[in-house]
Kinemage of the C-alpha trace (Angstrom):
@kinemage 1
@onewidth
@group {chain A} dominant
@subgroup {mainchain}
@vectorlist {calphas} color= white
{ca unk a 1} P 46.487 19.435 65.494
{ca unk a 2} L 49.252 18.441 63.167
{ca unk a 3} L 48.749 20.308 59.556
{ca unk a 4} L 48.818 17.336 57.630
{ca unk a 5} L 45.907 15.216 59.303
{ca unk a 6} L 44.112 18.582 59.407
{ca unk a 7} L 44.369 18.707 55.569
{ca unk a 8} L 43.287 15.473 55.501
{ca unk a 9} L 40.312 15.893 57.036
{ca unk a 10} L 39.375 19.431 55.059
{ca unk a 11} L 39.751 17.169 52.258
{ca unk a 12} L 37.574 14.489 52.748
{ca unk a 13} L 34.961 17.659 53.607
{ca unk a 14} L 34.961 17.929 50.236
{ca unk a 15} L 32.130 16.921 47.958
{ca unk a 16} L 33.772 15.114 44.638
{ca unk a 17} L 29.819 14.356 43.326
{ca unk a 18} L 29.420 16.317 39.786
{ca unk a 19} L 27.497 18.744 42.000
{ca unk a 20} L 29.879 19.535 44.651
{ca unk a 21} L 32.656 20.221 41.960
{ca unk a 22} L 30.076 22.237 40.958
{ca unk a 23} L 29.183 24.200 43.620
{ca unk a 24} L 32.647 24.350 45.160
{ca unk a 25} L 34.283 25.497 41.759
{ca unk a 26} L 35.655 28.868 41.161
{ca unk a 27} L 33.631 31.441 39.278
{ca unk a 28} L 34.498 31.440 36.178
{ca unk a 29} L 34.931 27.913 36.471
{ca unk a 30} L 31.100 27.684 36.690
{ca unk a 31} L 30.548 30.097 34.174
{ca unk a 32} L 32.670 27.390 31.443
{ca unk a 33} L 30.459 24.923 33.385
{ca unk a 34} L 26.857 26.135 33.243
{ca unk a 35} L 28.327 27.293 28.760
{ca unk a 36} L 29.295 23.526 28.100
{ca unk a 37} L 26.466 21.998 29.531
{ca unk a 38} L 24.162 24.617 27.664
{ca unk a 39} L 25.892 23.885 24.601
{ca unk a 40} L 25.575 20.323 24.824
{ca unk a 41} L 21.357 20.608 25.371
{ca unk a 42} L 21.641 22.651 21.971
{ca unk a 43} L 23.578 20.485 20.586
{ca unk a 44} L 21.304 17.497 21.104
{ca unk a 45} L 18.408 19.631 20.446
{ca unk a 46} L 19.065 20.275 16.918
{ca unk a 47} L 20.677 16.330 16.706
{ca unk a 48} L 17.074 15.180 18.075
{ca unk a 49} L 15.337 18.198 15.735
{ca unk a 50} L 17.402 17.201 12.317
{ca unk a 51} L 16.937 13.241 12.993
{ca unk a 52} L 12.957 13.887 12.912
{ca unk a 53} L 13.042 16.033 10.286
{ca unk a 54} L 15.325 13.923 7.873
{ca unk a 55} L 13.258 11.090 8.308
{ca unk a 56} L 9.892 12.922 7.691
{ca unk a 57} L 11.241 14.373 4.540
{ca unk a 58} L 12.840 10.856 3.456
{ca unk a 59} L 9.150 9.357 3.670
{ca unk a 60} L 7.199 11.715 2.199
{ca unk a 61} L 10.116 12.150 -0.669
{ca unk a 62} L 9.047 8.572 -1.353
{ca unk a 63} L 5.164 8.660 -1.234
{ca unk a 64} L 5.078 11.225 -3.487
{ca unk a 65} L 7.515 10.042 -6.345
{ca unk a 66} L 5.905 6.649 -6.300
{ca unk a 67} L 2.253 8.756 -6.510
{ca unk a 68} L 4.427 11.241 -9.526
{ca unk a 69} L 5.485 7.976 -11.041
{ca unk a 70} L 1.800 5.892 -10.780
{ca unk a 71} L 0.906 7.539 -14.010
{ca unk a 72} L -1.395 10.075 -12.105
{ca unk a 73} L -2.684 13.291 -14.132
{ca unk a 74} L 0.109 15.877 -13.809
{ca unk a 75} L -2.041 19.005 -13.491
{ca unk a 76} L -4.389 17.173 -11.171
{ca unk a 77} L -1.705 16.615 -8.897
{ca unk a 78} L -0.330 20.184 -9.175
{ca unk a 79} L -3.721 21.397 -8.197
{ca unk a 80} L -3.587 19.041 -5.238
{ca unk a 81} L -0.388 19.786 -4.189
{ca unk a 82} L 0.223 23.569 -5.419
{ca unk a 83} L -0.815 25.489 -1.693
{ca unk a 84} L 0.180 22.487 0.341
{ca unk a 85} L 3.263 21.553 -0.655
{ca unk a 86} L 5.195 19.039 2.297
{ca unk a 87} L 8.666 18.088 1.149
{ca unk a 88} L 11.394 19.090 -1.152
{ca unk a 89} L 10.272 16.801 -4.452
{ca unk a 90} L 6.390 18.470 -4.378
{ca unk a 91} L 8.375 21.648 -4.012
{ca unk a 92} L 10.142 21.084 -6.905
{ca unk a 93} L 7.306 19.839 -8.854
{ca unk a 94} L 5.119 22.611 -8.150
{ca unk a 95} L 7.991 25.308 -9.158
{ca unk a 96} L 8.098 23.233 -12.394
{ca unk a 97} L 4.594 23.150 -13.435
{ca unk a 98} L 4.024 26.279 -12.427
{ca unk a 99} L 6.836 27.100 -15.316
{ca unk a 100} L 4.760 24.991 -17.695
{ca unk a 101} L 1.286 26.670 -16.943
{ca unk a 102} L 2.560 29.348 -17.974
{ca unk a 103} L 1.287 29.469 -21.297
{ca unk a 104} L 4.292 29.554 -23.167
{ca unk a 105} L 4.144 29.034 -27.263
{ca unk a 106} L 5.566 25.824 -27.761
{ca unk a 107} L 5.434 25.577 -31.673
{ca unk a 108} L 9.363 25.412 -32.302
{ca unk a 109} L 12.280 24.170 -31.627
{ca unk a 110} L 13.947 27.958 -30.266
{ca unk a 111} L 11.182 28.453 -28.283
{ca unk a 112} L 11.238 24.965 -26.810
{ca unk a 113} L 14.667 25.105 -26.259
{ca unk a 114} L 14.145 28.347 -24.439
{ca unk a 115} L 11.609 26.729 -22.357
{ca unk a 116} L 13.930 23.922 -21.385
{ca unk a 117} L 16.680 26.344 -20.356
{ca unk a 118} L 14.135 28.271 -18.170
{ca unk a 119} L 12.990 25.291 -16.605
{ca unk a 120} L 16.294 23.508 -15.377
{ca unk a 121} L 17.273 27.200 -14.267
{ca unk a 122} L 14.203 27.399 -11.961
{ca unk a 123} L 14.109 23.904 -10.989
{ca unk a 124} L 18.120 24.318 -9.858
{ca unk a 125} L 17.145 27.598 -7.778
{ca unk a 126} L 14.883 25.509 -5.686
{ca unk a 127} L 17.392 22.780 -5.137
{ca unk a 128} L 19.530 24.974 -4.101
{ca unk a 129} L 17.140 26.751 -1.237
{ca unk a 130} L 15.481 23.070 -0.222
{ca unk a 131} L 19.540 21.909 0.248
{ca unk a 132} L 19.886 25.538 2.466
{ca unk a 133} L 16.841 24.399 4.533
{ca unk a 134} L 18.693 21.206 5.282
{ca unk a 135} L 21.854 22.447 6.143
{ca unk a 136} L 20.077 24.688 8.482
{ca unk a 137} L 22.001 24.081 11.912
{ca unk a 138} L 24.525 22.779 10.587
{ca unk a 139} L 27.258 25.651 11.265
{ca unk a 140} L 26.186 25.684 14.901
{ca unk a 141} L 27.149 21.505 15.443
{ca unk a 142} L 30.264 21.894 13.802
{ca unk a 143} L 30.904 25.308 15.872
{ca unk a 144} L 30.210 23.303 18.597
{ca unk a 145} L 32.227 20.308 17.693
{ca unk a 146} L 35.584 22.584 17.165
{ca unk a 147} L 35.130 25.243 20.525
{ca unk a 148} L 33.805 23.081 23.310
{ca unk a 149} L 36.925 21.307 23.885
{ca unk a 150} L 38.916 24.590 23.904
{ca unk a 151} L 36.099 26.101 26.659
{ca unk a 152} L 36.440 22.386 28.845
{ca unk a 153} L 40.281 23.006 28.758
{ca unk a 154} L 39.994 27.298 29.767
{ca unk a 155} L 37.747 25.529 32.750
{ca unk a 156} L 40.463 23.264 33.050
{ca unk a 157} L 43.723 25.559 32.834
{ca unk a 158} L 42.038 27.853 35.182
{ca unk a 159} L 40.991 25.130 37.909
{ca unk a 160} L 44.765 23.800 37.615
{ca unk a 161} L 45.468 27.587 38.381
{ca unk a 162} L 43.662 27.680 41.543
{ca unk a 163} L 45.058 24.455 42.497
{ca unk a 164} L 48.792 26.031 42.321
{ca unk a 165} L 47.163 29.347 44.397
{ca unk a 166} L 45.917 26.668 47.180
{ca unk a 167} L 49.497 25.278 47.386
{ca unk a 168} L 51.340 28.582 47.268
{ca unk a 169} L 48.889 29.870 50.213
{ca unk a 170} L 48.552 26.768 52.499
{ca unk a 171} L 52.689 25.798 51.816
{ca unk a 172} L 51.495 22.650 51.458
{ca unk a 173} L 52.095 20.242 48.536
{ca unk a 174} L 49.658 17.441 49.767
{ca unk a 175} L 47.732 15.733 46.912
{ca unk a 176} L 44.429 16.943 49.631
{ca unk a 177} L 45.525 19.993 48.888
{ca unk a 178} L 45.473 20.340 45.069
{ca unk a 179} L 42.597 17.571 44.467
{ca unk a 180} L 39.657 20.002 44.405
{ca unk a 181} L 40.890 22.025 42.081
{ca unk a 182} L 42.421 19.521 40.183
{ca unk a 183} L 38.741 17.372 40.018
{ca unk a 184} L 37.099 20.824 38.595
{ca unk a 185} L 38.869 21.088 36.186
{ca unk a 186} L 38.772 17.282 34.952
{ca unk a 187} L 35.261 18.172 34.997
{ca unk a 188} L 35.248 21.174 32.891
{ca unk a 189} L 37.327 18.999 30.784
{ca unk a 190} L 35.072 15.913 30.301
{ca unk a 191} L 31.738 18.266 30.165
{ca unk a 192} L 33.916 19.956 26.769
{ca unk a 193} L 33.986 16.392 25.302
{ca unk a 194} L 30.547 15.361 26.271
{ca unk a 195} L 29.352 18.525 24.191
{ca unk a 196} L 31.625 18.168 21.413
{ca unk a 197} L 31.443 14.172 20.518
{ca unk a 198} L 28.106 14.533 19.651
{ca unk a 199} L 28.475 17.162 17.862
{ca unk a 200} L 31.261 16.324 15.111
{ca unk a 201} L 29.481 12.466 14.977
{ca unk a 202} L 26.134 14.121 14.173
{ca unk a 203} L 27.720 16.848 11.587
{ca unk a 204} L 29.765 14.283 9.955
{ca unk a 205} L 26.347 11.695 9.619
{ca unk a 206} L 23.887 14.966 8.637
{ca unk a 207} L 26.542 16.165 6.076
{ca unk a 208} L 26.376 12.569 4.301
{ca unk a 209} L 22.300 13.158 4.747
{ca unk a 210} L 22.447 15.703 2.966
{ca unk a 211} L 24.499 14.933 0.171
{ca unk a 212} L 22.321 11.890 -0.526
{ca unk a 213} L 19.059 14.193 -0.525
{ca unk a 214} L 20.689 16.707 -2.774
{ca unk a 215} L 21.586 13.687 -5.361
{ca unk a 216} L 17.542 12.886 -5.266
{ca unk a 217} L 16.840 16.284 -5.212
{ca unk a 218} L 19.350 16.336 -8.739
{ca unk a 219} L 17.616 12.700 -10.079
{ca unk a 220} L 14.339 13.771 -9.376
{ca unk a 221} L 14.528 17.367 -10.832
{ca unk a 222} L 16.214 15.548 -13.908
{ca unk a 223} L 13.454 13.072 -14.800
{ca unk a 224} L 10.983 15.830 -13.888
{ca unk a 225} L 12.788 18.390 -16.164
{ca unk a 226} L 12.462 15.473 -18.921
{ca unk a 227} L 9.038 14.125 -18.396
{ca unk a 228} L 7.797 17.645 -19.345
{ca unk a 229} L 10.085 18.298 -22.380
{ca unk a 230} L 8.850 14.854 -23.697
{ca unk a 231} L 5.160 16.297 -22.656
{ca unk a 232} L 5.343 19.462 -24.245
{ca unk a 233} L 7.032 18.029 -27.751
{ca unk a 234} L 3.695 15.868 -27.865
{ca unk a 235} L 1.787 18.959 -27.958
């Protein structure tokens, strides 16, 4: 049989579905395979996980400053909200009225300007660890975002490799020849891509998130801090 329709026909043996190229691909071809397409579940895990969470924590941020703000009896809603505390802004308030409970003496000016200094200190601490819950995740999208395409393109370097072995050991430069390998790693490629997209778009929209709910987290500890100076001069 001449060589060339034989390599014709080896080559249209060949599956080019997304699970032939699989199960046809070298190795450690599969290996980048079977990492990107792990990485890119993760990766829409947390995207899915962060997206739910955000919006939970933007709704209940606004229940309860409209309830803080409806003229409601402070230490009424501490007592409410003290052991069962569901977003960032009751954290906050609870942290801060538990400050004020305290039974400090009030009766001058030093001590309430102590009092004051205490109370943005602790009220800053807890920003800080409510803005570290919502950067949680956040290293592994942009992790994923800069070393998926570099993993797609080892898949890829290495399938281009085995396509230059197939040519060196067949002595055969037909485009039948070099397609297989050249379609894996294409693949690799485009799975590296389809991982890391999603990735650096969701880290790019969370890190905007999250600047805008560490502003409220700032406003709100602000007026918070000021409502109970004002309270506490009245006293």
């Amino acid at each position: 049989m001449n060589p060339e329709v034989k390599t014709e026909i080896i080559a249209q043996a060949k599956d080019f579905s997304m699970f032939g190229l699989f199960f046809q691909a070298d190795p450690i071809v599969k290996f980048v395979i079977i990492l990107l397409i792990f990485l890119s579940i993760w990766c829409w895990a947390i995207i899915i996980n962060k997206s739910l969470f955000f919006k939970r924590e933007r709704k209940l941020q606004q229940e309860f400053e409209e309830l803080f703000w409806s003229g409601i009896d402070l230490n009424k809603l501490y007592e409410d909200v003290k052991h069962n505390y569901t977003n960032s802004f009751e954290k906050i308030f609870v942290t801060g009225m538990s400050e004020l409970l305290k039974n400090y003496n009030y009766s001058n000016e030093k001590q309430r300007s102590n009092f004051s200094s205490r109370l943005h200190y602790v009220i800053e601490i807890t920003i800080g660890k409510e803005v570290e819950k919502f950067e949680n995740n956040m290293t592994v999208l942009a992790s994923i975002g800069s070393i998926a395409p570099f993993i797609g393109l080892f898949g890829t370097v290495w399938g281009i490799m085995n396509s230059f072995q197939s040519i060196a050991i067949s002595n055969n430069t037909s485009l039948a020849v070099v397609a297989p390998g050249i379609a894996e790693a294409l693949f690799a490629t485009a799975l590296g891509l389809l991982a890391a997209i999603p990735a650096v778009a969701a880290y790019n929209k969370y890190s905007n998130d999250i600047e805008k709910l560490n502003n409220k987290l700032d406003f709100f500890g602000t007026e918070f801090c000021l409502t109970i100076i004002r309270r506490i001069e009245k006293e």
